[in-house]
C-alpha positions as CSV (number, residue, x, y, z in Angstrom):
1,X,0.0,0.0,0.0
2,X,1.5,3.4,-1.1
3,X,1.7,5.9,1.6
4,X,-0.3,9.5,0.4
5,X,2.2,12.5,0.2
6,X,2.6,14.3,3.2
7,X,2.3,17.4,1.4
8,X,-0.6,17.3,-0.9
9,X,0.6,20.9,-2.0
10,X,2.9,19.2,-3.8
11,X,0.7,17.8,-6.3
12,X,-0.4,21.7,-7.5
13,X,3.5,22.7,-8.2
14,X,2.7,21.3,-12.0
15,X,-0.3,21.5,-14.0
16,X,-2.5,18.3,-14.7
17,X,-1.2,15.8,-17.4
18,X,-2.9,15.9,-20.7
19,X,-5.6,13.0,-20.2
20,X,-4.9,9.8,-21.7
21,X,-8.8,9.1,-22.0
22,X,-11.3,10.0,-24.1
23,X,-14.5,12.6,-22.6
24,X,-16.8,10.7,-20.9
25,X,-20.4,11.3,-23.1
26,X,-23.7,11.0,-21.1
27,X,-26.3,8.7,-22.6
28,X,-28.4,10.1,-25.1
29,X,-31.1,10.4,-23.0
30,X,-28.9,11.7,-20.0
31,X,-28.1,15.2,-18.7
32,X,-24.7,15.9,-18.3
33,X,-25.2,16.3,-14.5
34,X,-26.5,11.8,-14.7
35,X,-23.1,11.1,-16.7
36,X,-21.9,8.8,-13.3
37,X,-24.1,5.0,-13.6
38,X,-23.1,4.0,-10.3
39,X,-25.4,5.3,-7.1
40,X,-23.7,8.1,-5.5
41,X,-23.0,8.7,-1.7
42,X,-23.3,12.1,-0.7
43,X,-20.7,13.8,1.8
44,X,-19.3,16.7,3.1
45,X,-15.3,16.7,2.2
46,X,-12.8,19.8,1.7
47,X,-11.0,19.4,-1.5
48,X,-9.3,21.7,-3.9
49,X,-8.0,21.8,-7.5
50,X,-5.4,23.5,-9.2
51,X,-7.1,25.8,-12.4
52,X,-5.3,25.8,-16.1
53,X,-3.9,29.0,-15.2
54,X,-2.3,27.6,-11.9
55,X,-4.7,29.0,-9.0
56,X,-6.1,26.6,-6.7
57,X,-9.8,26.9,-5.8
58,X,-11.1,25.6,-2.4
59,X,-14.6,23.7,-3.1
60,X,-16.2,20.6,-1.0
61,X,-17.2,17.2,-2.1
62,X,-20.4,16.7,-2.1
63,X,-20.9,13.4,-3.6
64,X,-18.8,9.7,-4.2
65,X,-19.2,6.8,-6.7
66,X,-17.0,4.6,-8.2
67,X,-16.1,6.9,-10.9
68,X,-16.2,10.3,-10.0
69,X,-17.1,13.1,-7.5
70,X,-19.6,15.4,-7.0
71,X,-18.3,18.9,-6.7
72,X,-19.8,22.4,-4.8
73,X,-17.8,25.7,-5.1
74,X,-17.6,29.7,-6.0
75,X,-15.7,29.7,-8.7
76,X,-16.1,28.8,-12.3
77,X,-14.3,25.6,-13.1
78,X,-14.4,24.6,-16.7
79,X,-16.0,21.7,-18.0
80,X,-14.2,18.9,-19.9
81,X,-10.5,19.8,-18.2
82,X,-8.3,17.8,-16.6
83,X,-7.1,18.9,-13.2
84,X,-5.0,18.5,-10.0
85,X,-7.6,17.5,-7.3
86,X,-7.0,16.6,-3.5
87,X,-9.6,16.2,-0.7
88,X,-9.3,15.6,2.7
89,X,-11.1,11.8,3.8
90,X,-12.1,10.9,7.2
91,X,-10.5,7.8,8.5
92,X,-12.5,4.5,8.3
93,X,-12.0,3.9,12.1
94,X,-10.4,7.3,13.3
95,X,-12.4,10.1,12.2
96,X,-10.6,12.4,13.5
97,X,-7.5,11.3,11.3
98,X,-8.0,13.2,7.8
99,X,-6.3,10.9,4.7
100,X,-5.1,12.7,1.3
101,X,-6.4,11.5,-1.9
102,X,-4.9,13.1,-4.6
103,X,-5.0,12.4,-8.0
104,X,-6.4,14.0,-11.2
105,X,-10.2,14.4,-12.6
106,X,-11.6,15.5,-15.9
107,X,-14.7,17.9,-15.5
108,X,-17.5,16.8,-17.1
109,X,-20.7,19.3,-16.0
110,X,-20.9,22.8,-14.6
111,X,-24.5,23.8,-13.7
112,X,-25.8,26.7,-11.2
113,X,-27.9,25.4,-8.4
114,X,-29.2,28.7,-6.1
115,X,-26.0,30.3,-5.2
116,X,-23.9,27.7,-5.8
117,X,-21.8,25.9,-9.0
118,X,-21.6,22.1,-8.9
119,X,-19.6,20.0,-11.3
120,X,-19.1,16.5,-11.8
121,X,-15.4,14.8,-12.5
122,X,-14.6,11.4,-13.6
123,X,-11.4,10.4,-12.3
124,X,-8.6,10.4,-14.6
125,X,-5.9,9.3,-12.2
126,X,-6.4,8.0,-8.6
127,X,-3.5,5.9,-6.8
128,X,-4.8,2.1,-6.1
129,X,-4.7,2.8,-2.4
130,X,-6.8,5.6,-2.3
131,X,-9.3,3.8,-5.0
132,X,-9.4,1.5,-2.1
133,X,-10.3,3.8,0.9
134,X,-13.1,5.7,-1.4
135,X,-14.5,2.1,-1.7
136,X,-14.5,1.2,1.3
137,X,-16.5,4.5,2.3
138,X,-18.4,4.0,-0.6
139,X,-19.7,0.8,0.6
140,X,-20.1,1.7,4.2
141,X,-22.2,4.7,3.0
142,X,-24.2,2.7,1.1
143,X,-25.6,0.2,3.8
C-alpha cells in the first residue's frame, strides 16, 4: 500500500497531465449532470484543484461513486479539463485522522444550483490505495 504524500501541496507545483482518456459522453437520454451509472453517496469533504492557469480553488465534495465526485464551489471551473484534485477523507476507524487522496479528474458538468456551482469529475488518475479507501467509504455509505 503506497503511503499518500505528506504534502498534498505538492501535487499543484505542475499543471495536470494531458488526459490519456477520451471525454466521458452522457447517454443520449442523460443530462450531463447523470453522466456517473453507479449510485452516488453524498458527503461533506474539503478538497481543492489546481485551475489551467495555476490558482487553486477551495470547493467541497459533495458526492462519491465509483467513478467520480460530485463537486460544490464559487468559482467557475471549466468543464471537460483535466485537473490536479485533492480532498481531505475521514478515516475509516479514526475520524478524526483526515487521509489525502490526490489524483487528477476530468470535469465533465458545470450547472448553477441557487447560489452555488456544482460540477461532476470522472477520475482520470487516482493511486490504487486511495481507490481502495473511497471504496471502502463507498460501501459503508451505502448500507
Amino acid at each position: 500500500m503506497t503511503t499518500p504524500p505528506e504534502d498534498v501541496d505538492a501535487l499543484f507545483d505542475a499543471p495536470a497531465p494531458a488526459s490519456p482518456v477520451l471525454p466521458v459522453q452522457p447517454a443520449p437520454s442523460a443530462s450531463a449532470a447523470e453522466a456517473r451509472r453507479e449510485q452516488r453517496v453524498k458527503v461533506s469533504w474539503p478538497a481543492r484543484v489546481q485551475l489551467p492557469n495555476g490558482k487553486v480553488v477551495e470547493l467541497r465534495v459533495r458526492d462519491l461513486s465509483e467513478s467520480g465526485v460530485g463537486l460544490l464551489t464559487d468559482h467557475h471551473i471549466p468543464p471537460s479539463t483535466v485537473l490536479n484534485f485533492a480532498m481531505g477523507v475521514p478515516g475509516l476507524h479514526e475520524p478524526g485522522k483526515v487521509n489525502p487522496v490526490t489524483g487528477t479528474i476530468k470535469t465533465t458538468y458545470v450547472v448553477v444550483q441557487g447560489r452555488d456551482l456544482c460540477c461532476g469529475g470522472m477520475w482520470v488518475t487516482l493511486p490504487e490505495d486511495s481507490r481502495d479507501l473511497l471504496d471502502k467509504w463507498i460501501r459503508r455509505l451505502r448500507k
